[in-house]
TIMAR-713000 format. One record per atom (N, C-alpha, C): atom name; x, y, z; residue number from 0; residue in three letters. Coordinates in nm, 2 decimals. Last residue first. Example, Ala and Ser with C-alpha at 12.3 -4.5 7.8 and 13.67 -1.06 7.14 Angstrom:
2
site | u | v | w | pos | code
N | 1.28 | -0.22 | 0.71 | 1 | Ser
CA | 1.37 | -0.11 | 0.71 | 1 | Ser
C | 1.29 | 0.00 | 0.79 | 1 | Ser
N | 1.32 | -0.57 | 0.78 | 0 | Ala
CA | 1.23 | -0.45 | 0.78 | 0 | Ala
C | 1.32 | -0.33 | 0.78 | 0 | Ala
This chain:
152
site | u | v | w | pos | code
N | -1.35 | -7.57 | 4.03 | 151 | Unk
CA | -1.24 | -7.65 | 4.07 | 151 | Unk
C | -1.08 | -7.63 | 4.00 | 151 | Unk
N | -1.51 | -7.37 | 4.00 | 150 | Unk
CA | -1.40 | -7.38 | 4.10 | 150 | Unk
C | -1.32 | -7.45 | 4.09 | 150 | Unk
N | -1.66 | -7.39 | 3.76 | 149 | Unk
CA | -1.70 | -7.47 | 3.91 | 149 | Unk
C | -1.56 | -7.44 | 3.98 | 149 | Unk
N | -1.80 | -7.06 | 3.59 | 148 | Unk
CA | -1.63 | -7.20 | 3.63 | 148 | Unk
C | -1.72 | -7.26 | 3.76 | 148 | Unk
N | -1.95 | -6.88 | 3.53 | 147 | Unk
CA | -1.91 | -6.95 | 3.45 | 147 | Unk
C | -1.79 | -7.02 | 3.47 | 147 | Unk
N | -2.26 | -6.89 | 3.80 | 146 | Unk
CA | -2.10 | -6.86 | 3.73 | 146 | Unk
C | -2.07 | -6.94 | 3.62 | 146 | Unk
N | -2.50 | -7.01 | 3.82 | 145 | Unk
CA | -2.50 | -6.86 | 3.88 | 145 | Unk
C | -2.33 | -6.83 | 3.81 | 145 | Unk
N | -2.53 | -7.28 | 3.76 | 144 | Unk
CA | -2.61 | -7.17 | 3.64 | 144 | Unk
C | -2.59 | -7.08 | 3.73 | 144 | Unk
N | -2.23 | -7.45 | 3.67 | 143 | Unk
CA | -2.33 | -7.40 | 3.80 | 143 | Unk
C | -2.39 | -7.28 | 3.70 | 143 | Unk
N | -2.24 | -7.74 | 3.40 | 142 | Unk
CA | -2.19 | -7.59 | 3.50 | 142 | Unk
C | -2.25 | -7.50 | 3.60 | 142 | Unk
N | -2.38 | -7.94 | 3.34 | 141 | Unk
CA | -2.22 | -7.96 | 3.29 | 141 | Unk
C | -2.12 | -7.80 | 3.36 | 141 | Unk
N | -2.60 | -7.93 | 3.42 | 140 | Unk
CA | -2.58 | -8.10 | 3.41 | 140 | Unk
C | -2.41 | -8.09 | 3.39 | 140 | Unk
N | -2.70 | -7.67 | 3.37 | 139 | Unk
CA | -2.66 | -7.73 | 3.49 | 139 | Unk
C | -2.64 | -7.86 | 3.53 | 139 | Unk
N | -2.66 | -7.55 | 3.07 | 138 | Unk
CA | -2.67 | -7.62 | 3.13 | 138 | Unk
C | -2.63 | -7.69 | 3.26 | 138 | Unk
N | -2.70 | -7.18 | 3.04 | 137 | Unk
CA | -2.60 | -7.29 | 3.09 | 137 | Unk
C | -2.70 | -7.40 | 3.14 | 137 | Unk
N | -2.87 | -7.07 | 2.74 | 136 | Unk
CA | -2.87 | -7.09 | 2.86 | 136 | Unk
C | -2.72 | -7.18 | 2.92 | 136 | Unk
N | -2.60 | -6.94 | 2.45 | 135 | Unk
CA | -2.78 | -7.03 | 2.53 | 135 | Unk
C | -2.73 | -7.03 | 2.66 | 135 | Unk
N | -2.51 | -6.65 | 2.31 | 134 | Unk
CA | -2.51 | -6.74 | 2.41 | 134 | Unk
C | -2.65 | -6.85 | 2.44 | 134 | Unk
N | -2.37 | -6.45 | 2.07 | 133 | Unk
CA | -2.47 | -6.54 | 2.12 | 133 | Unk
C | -2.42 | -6.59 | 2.24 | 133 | Unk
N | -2.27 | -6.19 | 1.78 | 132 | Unk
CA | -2.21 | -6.30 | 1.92 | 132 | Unk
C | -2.38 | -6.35 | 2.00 | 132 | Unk
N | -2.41 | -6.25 | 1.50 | 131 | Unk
CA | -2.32 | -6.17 | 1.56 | 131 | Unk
C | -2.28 | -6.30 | 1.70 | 131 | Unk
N | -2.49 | -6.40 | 1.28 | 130 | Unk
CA | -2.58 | -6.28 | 1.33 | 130 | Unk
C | -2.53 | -6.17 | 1.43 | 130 | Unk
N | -2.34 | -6.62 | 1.25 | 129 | Unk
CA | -2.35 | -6.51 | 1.16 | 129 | Unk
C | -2.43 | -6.40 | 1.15 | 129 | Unk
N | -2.15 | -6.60 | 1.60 | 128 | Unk
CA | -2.21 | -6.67 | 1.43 | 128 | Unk
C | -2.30 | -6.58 | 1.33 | 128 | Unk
N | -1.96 | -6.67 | 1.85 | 127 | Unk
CA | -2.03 | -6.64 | 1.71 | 127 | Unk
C | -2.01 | -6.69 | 1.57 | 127 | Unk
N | -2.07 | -6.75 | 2.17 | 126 | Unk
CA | -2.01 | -6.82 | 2.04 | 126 | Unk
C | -2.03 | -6.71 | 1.92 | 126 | Unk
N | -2.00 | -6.74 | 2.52 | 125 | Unk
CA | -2.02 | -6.66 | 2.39 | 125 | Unk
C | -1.97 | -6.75 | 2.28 | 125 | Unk
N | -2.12 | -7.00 | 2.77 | 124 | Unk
CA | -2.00 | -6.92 | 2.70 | 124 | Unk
C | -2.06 | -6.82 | 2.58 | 124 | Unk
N | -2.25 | -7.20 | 2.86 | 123 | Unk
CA | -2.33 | -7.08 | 2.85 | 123 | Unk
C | -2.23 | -6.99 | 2.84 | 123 | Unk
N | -2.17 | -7.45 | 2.86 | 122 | Unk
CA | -2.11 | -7.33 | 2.99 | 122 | Unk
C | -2.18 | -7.27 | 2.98 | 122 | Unk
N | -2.27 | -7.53 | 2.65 | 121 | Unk
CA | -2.36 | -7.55 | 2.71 | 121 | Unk
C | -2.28 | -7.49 | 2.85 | 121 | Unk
N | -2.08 | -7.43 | 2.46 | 120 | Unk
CA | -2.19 | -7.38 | 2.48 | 120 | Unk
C | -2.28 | -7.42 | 2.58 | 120 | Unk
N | -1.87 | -7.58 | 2.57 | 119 | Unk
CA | -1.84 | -7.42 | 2.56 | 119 | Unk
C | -1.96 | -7.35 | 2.56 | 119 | Unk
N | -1.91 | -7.84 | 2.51 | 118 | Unk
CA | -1.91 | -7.81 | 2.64 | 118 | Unk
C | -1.88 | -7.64 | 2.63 | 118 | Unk
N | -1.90 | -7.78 | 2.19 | 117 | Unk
CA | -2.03 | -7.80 | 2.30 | 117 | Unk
C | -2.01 | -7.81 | 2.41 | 117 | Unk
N | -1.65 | -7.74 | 2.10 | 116 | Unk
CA | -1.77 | -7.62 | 2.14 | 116 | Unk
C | -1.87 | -7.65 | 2.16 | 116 | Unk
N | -1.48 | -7.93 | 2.35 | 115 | Unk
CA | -1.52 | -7.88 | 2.22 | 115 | Unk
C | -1.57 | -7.79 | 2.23 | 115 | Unk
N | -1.40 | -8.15 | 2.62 | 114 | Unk
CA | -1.52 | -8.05 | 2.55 | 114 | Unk
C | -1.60 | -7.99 | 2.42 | 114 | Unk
N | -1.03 | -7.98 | 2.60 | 113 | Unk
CA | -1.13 | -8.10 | 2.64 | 113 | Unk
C | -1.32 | -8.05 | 2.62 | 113 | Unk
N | -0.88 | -7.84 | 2.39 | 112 | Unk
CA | -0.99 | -7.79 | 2.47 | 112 | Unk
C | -1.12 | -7.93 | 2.49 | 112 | Unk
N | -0.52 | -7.99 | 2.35 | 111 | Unk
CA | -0.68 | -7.93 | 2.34 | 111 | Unk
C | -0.78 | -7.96 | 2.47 | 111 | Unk
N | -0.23 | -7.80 | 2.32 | 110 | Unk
CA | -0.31 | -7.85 | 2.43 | 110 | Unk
C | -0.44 | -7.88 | 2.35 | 110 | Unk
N | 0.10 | -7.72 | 2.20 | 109 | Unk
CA | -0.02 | -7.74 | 2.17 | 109 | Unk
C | -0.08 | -7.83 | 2.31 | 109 | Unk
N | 0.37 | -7.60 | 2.01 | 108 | Unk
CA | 0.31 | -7.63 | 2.17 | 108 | Unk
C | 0.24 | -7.63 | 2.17 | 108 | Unk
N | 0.50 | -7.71 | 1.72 | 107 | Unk
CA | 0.41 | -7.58 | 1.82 | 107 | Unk
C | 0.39 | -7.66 | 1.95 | 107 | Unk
N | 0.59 | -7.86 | 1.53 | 106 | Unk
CA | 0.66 | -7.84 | 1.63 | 106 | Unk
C | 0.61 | -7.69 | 1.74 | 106 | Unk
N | 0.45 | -8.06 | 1.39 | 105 | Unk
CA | 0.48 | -7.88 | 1.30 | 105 | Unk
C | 0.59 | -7.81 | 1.38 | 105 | Unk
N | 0.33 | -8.18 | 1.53 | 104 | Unk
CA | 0.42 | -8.22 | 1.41 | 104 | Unk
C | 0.54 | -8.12 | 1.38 | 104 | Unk
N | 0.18 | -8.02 | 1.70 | 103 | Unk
CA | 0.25 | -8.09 | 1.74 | 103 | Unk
C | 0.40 | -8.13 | 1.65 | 103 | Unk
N | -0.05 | -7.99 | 1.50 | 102 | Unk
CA | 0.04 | -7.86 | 1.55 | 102 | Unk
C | 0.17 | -7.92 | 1.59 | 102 | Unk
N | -0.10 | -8.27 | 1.46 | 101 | Unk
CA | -0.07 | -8.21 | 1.34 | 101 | Unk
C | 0.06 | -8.05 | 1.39 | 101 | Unk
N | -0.25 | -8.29 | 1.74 | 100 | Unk
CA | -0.10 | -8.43 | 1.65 | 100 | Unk
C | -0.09 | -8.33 | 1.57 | 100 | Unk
N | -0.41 | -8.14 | 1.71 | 99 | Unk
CA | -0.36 | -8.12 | 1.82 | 99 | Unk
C | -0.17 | -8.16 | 1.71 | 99 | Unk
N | -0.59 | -8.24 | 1.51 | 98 | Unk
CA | -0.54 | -8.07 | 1.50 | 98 | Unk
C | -0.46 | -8.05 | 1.60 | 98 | Unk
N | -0.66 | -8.48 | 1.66 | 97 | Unk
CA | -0.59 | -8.48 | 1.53 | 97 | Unk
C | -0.54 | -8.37 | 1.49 | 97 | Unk
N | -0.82 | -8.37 | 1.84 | 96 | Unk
CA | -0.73 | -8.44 | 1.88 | 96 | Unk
C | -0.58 | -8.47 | 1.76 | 96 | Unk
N | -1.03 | -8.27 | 1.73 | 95 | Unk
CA | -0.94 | -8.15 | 1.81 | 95 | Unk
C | -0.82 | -8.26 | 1.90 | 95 | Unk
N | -1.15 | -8.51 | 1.70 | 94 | Unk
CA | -1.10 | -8.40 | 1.52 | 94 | Unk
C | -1.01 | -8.31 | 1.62 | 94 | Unk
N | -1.32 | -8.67 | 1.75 | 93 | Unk
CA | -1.14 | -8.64 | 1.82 | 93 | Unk
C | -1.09 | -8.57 | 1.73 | 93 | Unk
N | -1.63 | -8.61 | 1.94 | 92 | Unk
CA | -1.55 | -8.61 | 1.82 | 92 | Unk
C | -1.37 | -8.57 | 1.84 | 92 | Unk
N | -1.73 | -8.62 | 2.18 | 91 | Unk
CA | -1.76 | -8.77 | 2.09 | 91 | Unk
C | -1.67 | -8.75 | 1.96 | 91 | Unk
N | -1.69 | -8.40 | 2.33 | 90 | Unk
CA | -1.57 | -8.52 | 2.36 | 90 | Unk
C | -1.63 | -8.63 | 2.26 | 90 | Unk
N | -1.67 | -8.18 | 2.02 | 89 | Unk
CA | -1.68 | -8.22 | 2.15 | 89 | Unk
C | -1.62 | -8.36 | 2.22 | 89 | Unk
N | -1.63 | -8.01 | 1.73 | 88 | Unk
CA | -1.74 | -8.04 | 1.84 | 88 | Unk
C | -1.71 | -8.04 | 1.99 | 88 | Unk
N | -1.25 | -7.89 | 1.85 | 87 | Unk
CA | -1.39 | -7.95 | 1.74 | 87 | Unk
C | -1.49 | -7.95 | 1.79 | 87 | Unk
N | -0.97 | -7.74 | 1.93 | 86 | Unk
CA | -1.09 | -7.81 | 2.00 | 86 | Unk
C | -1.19 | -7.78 | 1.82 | 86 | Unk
N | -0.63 | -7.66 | 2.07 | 85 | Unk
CA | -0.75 | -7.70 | 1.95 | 85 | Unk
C | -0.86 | -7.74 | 2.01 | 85 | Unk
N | -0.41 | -7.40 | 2.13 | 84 | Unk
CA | -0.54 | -7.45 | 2.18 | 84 | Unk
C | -0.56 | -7.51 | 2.10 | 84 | Unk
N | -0.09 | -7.29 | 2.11 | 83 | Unk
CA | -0.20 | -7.34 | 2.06 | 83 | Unk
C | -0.31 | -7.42 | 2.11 | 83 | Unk
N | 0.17 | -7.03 | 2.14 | 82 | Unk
CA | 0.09 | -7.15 | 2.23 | 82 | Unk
C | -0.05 | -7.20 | 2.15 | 82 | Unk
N | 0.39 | -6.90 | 1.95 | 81 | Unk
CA | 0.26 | -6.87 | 2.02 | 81 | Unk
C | 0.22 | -7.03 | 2.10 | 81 | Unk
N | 0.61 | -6.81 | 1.81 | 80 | Unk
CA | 0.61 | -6.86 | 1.98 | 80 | Unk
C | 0.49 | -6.87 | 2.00 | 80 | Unk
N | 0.47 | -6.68 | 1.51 | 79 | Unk
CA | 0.57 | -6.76 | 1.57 | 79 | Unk
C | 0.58 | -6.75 | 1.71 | 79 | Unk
N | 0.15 | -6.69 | 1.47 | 78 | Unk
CA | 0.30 | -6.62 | 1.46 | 78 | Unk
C | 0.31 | -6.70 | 1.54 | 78 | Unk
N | -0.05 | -6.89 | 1.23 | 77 | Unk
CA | 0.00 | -6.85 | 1.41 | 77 | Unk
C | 0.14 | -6.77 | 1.37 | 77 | Unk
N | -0.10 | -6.80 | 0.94 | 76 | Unk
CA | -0.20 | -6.79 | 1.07 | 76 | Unk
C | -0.13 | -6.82 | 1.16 | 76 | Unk
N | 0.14 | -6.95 | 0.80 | 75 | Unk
CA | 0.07 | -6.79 | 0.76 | 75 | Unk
C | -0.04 | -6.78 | 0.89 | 75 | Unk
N | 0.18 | -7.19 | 0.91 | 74 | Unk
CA | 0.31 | -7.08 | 0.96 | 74 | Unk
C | 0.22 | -6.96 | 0.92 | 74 | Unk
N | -0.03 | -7.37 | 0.87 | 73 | Unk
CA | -0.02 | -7.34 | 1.00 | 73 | Unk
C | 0.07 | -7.21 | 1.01 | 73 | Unk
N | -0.11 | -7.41 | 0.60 | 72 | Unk
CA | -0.16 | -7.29 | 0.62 | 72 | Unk
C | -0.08 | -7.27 | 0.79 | 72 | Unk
N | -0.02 | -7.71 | 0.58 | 71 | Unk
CA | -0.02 | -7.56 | 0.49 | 71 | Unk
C | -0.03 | -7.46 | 0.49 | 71 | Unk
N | -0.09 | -7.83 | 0.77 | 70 | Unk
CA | 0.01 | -7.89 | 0.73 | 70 | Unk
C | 0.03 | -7.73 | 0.68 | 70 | Unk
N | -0.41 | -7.80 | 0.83 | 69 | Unk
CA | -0.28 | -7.73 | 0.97 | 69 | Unk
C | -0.15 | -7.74 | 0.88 | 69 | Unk
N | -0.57 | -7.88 | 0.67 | 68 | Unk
CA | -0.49 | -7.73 | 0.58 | 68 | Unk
C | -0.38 | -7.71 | 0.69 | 68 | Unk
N | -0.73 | -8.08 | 0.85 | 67 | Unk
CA | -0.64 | -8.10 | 0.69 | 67 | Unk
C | -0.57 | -7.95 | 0.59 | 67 | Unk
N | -0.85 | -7.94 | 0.98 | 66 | Unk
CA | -0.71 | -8.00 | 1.03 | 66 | Unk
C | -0.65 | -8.09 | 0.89 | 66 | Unk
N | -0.94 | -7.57 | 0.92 | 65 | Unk
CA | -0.96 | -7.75 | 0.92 | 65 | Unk
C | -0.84 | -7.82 | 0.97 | 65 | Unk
N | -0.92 | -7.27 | 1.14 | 64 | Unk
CA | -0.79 | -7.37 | 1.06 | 64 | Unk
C | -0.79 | -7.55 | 1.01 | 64 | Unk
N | -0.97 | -6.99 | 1.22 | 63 | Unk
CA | -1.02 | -7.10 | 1.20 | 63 | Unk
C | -0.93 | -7.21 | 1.11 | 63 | Unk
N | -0.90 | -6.92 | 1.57 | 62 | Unk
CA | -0.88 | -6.91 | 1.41 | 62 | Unk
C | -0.94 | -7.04 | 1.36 | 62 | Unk
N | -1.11 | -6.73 | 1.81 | 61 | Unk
CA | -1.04 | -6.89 | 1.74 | 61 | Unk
C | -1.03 | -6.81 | 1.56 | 61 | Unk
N | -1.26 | -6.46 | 1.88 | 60 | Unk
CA | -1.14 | -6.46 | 1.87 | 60 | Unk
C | -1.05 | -6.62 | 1.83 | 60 | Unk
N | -1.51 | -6.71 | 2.04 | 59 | Unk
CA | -1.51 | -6.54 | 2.01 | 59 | Unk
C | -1.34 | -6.56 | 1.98 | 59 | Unk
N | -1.55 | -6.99 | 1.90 | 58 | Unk
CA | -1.55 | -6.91 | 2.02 | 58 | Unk
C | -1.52 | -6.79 | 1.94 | 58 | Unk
N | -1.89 | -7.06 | 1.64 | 57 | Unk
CA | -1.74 | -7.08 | 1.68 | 57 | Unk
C | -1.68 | -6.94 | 1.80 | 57 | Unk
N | -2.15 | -7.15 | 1.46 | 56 | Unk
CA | -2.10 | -7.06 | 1.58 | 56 | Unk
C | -1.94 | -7.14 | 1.61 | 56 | Unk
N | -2.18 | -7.20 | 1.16 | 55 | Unk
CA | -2.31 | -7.23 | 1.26 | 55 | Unk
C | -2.26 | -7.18 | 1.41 | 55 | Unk
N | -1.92 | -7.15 | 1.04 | 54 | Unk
CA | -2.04 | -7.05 | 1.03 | 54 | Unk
C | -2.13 | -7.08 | 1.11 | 54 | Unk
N | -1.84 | -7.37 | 1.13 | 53 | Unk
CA | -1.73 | -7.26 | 1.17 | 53 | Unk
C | -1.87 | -7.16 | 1.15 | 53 | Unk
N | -1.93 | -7.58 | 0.98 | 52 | Unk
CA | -1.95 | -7.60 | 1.14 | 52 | Unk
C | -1.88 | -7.41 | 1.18 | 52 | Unk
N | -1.90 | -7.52 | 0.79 | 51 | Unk
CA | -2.00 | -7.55 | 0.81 | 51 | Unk
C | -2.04 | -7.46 | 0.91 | 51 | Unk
N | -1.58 | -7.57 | 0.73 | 50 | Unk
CA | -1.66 | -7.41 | 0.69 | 50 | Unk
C | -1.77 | -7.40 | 0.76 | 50 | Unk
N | -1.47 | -7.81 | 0.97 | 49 | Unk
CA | -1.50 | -7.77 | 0.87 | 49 | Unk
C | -1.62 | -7.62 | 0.82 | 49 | Unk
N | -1.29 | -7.75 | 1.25 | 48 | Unk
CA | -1.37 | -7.79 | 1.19 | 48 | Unk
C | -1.38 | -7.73 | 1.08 | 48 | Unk
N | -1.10 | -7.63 | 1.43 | 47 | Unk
CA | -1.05 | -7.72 | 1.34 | 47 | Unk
C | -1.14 | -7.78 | 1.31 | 47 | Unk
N | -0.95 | -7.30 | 1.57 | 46 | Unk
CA | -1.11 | -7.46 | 1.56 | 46 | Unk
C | -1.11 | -7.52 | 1.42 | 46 | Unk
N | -0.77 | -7.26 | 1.80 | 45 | Unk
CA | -0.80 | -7.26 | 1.67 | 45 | Unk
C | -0.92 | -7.38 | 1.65 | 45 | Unk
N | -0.59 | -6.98 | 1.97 | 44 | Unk
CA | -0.71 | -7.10 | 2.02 | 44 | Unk
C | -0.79 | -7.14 | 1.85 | 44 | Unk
N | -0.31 | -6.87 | 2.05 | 43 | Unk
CA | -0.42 | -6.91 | 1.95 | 43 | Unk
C | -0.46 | -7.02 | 1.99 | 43 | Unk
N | -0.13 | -6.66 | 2.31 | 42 | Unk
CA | -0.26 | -6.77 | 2.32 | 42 | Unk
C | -0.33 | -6.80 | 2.17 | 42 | Unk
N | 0.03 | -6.43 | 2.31 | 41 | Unk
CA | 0.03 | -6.59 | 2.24 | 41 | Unk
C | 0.00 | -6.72 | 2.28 | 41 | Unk
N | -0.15 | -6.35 | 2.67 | 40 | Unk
CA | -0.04 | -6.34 | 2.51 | 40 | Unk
C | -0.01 | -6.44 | 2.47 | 40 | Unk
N | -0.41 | -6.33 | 2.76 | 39 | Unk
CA | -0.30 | -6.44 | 2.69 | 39 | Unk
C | -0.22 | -6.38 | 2.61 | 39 | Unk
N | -0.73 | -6.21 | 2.77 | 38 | Unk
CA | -0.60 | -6.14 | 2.70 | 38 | Unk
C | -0.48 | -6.20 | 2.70 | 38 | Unk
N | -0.89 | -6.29 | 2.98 | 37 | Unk
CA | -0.79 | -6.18 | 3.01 | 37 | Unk
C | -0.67 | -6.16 | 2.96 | 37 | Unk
N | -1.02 | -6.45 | 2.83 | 36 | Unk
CA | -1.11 | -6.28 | 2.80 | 36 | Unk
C | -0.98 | -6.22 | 2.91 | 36 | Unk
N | -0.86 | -6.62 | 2.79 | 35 | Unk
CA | -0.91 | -6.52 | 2.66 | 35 | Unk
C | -0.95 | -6.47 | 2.68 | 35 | Unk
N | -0.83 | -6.76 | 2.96 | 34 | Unk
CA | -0.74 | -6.69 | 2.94 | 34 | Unk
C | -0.77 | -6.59 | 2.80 | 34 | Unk
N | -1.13 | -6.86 | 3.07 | 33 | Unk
CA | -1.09 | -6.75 | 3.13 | 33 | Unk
C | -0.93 | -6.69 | 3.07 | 33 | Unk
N | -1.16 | -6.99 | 2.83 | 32 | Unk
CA | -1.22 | -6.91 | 2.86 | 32 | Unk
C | -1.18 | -6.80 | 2.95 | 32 | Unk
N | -1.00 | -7.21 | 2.90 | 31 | Unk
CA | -0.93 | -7.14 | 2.79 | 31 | Unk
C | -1.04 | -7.00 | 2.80 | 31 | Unk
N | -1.05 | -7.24 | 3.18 | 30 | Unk
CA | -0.96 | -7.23 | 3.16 | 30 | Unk
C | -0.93 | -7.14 | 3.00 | 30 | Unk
N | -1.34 | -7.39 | 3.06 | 29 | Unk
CA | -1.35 | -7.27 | 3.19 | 29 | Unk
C | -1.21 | -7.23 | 3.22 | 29 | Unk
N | -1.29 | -7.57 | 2.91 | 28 | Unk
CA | -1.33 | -7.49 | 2.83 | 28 | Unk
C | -1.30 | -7.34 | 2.94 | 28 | Unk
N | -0.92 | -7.72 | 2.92 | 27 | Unk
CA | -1.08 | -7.75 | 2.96 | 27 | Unk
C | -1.14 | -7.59 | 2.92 | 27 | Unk
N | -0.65 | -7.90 | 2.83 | 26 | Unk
CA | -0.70 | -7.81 | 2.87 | 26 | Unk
C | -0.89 | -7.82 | 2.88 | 26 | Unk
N | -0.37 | -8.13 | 2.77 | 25 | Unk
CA | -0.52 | -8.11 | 2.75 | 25 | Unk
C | -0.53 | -7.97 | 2.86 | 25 | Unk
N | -0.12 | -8.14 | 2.80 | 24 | Unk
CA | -0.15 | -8.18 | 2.69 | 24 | Unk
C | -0.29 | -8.17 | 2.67 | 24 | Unk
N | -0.05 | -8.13 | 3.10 | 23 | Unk
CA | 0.04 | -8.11 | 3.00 | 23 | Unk
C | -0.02 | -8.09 | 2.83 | 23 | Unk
N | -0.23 | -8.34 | 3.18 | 22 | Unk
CA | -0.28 | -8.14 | 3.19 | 22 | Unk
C | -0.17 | -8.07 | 3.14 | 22 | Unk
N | -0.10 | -8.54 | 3.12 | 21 | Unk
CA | -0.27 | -8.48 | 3.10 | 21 | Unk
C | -0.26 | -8.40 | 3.06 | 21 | Unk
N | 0.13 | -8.52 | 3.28 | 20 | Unk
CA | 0.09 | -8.58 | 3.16 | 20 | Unk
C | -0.01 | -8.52 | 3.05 | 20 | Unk
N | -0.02 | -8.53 | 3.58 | 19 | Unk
CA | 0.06 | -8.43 | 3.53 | 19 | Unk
C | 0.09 | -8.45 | 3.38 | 19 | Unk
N | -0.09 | -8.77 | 3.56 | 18 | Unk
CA | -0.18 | -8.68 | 3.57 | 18 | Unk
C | -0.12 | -8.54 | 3.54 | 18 | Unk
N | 0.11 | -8.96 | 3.60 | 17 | Unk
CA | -0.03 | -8.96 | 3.47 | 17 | Unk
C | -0.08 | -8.81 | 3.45 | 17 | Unk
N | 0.28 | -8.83 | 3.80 | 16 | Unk
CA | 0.33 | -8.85 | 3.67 | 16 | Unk
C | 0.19 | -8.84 | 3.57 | 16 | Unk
N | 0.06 | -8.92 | 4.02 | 15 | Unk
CA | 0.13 | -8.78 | 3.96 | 15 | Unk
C | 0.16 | -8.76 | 3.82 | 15 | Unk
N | 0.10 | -9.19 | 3.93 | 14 | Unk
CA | -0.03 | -9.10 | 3.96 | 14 | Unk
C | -0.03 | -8.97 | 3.92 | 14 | Unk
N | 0.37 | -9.26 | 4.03 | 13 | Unk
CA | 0.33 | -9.30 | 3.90 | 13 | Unk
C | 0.16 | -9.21 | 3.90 | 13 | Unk
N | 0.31 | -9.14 | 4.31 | 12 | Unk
CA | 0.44 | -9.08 | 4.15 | 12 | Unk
C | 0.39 | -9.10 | 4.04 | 12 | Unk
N | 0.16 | -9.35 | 4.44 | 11 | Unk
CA | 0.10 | -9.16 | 4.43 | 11 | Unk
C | 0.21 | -9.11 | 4.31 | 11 | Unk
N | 0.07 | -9.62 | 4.19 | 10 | Unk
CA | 0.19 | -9.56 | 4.33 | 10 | Unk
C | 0.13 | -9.41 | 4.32 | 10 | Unk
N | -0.25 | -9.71 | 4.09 | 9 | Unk
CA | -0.12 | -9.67 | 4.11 | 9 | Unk
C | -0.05 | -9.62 | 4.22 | 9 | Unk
N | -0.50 | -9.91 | 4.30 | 8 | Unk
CA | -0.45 | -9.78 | 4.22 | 8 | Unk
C | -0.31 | -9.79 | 4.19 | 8 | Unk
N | -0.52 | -10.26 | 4.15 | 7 | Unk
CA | -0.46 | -10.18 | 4.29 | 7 | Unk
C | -0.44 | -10.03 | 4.23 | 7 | Unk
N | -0.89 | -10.32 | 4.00 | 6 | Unk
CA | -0.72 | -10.35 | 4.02 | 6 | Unk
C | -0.63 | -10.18 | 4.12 | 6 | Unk
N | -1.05 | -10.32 | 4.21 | 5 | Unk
CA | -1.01 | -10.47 | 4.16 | 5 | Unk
C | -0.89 | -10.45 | 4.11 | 5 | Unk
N | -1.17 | -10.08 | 4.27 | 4 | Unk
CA | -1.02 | -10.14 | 4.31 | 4 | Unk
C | -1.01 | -10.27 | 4.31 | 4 | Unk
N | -1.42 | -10.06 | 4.24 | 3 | Unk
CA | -1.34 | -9.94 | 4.21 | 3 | Unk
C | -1.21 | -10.01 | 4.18 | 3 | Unk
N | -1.54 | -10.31 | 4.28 | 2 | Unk
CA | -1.53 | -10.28 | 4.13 | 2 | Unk
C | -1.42 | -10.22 | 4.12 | 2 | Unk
N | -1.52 | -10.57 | 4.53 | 1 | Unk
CA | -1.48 | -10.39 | 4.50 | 1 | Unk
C | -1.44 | -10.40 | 4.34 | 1 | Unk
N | -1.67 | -10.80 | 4.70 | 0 | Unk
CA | -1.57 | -10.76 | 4.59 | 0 | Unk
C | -1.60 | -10.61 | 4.56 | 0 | Unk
């Protein structure tokens, strides 16, 4: 017996379709990273955690926007056409899933940053915080420690 394929994959369309779906609606840290340091036009990348978490380190250039003020504050912080990023902690927390729904509502174009700012930090990405900008080491359990993208 076969675990993988007990049940039959999908058709390659219906596959497609999923998958194309996805990447319609989610993005990854080595993507939003590379469109921020080459400058995106109306690109906002917003981090939807609470004061706390925003002061303990958040990406270089994110707005900061809880996901309970996106309803109120969303039109005074993104100009208008812009494209929106969310992302929270990480994949155990879906708070950048709910800041997603909310943009969404509002009628913005929106993706989030599969990850959070823990797969961002453990890229060994730049975060800041209130000492200025930082980095830790890259974890090589989640990125090659000579680059900051696996290629793929």
């Amino acid at each position: 017996m076969t675990f993988t394929f007990a049940v039959a994959p999908a058709e390659p369309a219906t596959a497609a379709a999923h998958f194309r779906a996805r990447l319609s609606v989610e993005t990854d840290v080595s993507d939003v990273h590379a469109d921020l340091s080459a400058g995106t036009p109306a690109l906002v990348v917003v981090d939807s955690r609470g004061a706390a978490a925003w002061t303990q380190g958040h990406l270089p250039g994110a707005v900061h926007l809880p996901t309970a003020e996106i309803a109120a504050r969303a039109a005074e912080l993104i100009p208008p056409g812009s494209a929106v990023v969310t992302y929270c902690w990480g994949p155990g927390c879906n708070g950048a899933t709910r800041a997603a729904l909310e943009f969404a509502v509002l009628g913005y174009p929106v993706k989030e940053m599969l990850g959070g700012v823990e797969y961002w930090v453990r890229e060994g990405l730049p975060v800041v915080t209130e000492t200025g900008l930082t980095r830790r080491p890259v974890d090589d359990l989640t990125a090659p420690t000579a680059t900051i993208t696996c290629d793929c």
